[in-house]
N, C-alpha and C positions, 0 to 999 in steps of 0.2 A: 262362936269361935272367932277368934280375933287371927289376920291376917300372919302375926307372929308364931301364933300355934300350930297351922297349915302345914302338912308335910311338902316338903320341896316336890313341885309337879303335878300337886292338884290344886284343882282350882275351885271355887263353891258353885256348885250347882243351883238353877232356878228351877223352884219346885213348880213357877206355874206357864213352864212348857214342856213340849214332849220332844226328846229328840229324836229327830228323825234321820232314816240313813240316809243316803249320800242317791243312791241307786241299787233299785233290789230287782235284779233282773234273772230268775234260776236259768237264763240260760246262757248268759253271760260265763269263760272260761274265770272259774274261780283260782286265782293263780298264773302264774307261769308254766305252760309247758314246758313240756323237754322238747330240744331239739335236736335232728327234726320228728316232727310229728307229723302222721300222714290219719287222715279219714277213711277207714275201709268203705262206707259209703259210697263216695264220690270222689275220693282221689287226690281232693287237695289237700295242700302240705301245710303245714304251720313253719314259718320261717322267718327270723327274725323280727319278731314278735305280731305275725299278724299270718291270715290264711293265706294263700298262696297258690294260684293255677302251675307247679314247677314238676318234674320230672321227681319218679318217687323214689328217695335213696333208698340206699341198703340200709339194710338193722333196724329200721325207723321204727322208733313208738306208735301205737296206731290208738287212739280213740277216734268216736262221735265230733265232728263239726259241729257247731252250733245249729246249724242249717239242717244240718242229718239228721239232730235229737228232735228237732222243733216238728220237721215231718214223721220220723217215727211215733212223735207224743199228736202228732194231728193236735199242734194249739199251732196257729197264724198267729204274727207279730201285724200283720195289715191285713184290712178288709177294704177291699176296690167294688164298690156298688156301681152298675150302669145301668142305669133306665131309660125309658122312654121311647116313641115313634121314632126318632132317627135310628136311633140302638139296634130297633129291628130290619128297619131299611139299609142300612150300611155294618150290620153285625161282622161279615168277617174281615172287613179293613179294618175295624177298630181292632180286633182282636188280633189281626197279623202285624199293627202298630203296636200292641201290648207285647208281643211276644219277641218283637224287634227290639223295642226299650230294653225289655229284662236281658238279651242275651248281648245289648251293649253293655249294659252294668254287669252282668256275671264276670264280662274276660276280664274284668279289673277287681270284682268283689264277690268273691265265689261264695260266699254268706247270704247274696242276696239274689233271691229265687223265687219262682211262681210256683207255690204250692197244689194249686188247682185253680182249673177254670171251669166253676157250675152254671150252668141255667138256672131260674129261679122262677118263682112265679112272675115276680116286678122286673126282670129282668137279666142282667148277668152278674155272678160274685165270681168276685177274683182275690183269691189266698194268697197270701206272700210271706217269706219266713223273715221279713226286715220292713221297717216303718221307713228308710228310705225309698225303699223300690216301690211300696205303695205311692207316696207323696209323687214319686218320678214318675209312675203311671198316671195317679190323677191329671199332674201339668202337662204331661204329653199330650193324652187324650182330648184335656181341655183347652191347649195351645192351638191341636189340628183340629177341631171342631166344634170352639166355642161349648155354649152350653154355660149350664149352672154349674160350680163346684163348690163341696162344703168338706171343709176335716175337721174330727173330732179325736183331740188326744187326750189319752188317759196315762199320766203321769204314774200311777199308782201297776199297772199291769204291764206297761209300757209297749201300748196296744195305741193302734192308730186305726180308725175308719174315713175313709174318703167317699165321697158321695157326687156321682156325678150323673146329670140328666140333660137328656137335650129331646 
């Protein structure tokens, strides 16, 4: 098929790659909401194109946050690992530094949350419904008390593990 015979607007495709999307994330808002929208969940508002700690109008649309769906579907966006002799020696200062980090990132990004905090055999796991607040916990933890730190992202699930030992 020669360039001439081409409908206006396509273009030739290369059979030997795949194309791939852009960002496949189900829990990503598909679209535009209506505004405003509020979360029966947890309250926050969608407003001007993004979630919102604001006072809840009248009439509002109500769906699931992204934060809401993620904890009702129990799938974590981050896994925060901590291990090790120190971990056990000094367990709830790390842990009241964790809980500090997360509720500075909430007043400004109500999407990003501590899903649970388990004991584990190796240590402690920490669930987050956003791959930022993970990464922000790992640097916190790692900033106030050295240690090893490792992250591993998974572009395809858009899943984040951080790994930290001291």
């Amino acid at each position: 098929m020669t360039k001439q015979s081409q409908p206006a607007g396509f273009h030739a495709i290369r059979r030997d790659r795949l194309l791939q999307e852009a960002e496949h994330d189900t829990y990503k808002t598909k679209g535009k909401l209506p505004e405003p929208t509020v979360c029966p969940g947890c309250g926050a508002v969608f407003h001007a194109g993004r979630w919102q700690w604001l006072d809840k109008p009248k009439d509002a649309h109500q769906t699931n946050c992204p934060a809401c769906h993620r904890v009702h579907d129990h799938f974590p966006a981050g896994y925060v690992s901590l291990a090790g002799d120190f971990l056990v020696a000094h367990e709830q200062e790390i842990l009241q530094l964790i809980r500090h980090h997360e509720a500075q990132e909430k007043k400004n990004h109500p999407l990003q949350r501590i899903m649970a905090i388990e004991k584990t055999e190796h240590g402690t796991l920490v669930t987050t419904t956003d791959i930022h607040l993970a990464r922000g916990i790992g640097d916190a933890v790692h900033h106030a008390y050295q240690g090893e730190l490792a992250f591993h992202y998974n572009p395809e699930q858009s899943l984040l593990r951080v790994n930290w030992s001291r």
